[in-house]
C-alpha positions in Angstrom: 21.4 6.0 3.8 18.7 8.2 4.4 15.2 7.8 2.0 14.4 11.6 1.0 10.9 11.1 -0.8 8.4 9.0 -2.5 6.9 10.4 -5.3 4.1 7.9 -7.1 5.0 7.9 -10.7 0.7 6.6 -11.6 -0.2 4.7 -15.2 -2.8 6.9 -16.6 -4.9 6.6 -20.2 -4.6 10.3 -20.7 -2.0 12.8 -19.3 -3.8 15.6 -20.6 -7.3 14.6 -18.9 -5.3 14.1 -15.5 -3.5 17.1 -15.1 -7.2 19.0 -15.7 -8.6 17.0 -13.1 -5.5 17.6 -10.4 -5.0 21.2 -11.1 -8.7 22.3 -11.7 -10.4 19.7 -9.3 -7.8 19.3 -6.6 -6.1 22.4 -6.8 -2.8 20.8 -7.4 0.2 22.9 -8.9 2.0 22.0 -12.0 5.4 21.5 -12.0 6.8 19.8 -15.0 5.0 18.1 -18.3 7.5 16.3 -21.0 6.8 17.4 -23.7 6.3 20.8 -23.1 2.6 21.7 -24.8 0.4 19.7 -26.7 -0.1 15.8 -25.5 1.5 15.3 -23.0 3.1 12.0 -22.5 4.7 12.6 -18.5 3.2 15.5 -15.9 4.3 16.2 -12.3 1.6 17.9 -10.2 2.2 19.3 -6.2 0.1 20.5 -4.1 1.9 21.4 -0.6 4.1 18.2 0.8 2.4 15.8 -1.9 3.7 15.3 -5.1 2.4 12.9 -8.2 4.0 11.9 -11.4 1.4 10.8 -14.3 2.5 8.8 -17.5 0.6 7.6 -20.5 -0.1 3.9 -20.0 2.2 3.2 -23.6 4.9 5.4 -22.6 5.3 3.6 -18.7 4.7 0.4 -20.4 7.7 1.2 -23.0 9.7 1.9 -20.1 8.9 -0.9 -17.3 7.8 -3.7 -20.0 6.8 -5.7 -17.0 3.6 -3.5 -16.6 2.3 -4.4 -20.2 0.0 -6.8 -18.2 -1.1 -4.7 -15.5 -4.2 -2.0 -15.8 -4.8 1.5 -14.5 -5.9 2.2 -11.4 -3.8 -0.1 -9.1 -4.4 -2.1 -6.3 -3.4 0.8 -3.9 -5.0 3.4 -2.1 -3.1 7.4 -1.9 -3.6 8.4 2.0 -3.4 12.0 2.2 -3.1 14.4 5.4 -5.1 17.3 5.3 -5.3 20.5 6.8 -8.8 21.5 7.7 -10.5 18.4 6.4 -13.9 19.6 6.3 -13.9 22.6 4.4 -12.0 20.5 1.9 -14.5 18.2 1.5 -17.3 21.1 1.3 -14.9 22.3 -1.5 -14.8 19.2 -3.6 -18.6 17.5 -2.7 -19.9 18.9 -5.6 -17.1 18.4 -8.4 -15.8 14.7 -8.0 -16.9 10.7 -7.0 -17.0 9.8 -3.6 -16.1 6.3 -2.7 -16.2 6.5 0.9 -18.4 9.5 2.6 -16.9 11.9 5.3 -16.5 9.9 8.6 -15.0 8.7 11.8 -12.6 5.4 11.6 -11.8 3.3 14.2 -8.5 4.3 14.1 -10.0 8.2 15.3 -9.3 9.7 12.1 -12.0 11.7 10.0 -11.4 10.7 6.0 -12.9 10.8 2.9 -12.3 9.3 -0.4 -12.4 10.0 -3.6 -12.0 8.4 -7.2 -9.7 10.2 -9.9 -10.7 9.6 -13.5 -8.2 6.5 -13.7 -9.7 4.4 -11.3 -7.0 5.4 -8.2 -8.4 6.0 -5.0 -7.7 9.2 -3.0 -8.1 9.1 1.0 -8.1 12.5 2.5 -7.6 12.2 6.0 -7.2 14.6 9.3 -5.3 12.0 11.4 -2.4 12.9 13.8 1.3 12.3 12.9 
């Protein structure tokens, strides 16, 4: 067996405010919103190798009951590889909420992080592989 991809599938208040933020903010691609137009309930967003799934907090906690006690936002961080690191922070400075500013870790990566409008945290990062 041979794991192909992880795709976070995120618990957010509003689909429809998401997607704006990811594809207007971030610059992410849409892929795939159920249904169609209108409010959406599910959207899948790329932009190059990383991949999101969002879904309306009722319509996730419909499907997994066990999250009915759990809140937006998580207890996780998204760490996120990026090419050129510093332009794309000059891109985004002005447009989103920084929760960690540019810098060196001790681990010798340069990050930033950022918080999306449903409380998850985004690390952008320039580290090695």
């Amino acid at each position: 067996m041979k794991l192909q991809s992880l795709t976070p599938n995120l618990m957010v208040k509003d689909v429809n405010e998401t997607l704006n933020y990811y594809l207007n903010t971030l610059g992410f691609e849409l892929l795939q919103t159920v249904p169609e137009t209108g409010s959406f309930d599910w959207g899948f967003v790329q932009s190059g190798n990383v991949r999101l799934m969002f879904q309306k907090e009722a319509s996730i906690q419909e499907e997994y009951p066990e999250l009915q006690s759990y809140t937006r936002g998580g207890a996780l961080t998204l760490y996120i590889k990026v090419e050129d690191l510093t332009a794309w922070h000059e891109k985004l400075k002005d447009k989103v909420t920084f929760v960690k500013p540019l810098h060196k870790t001790f681990y010798g990566a340069n990050e930033f992080a950022i918080e999306d409008p449903n409380g998850f945290i985004l690390t952008f990062s320039d580290i090695l592989e």
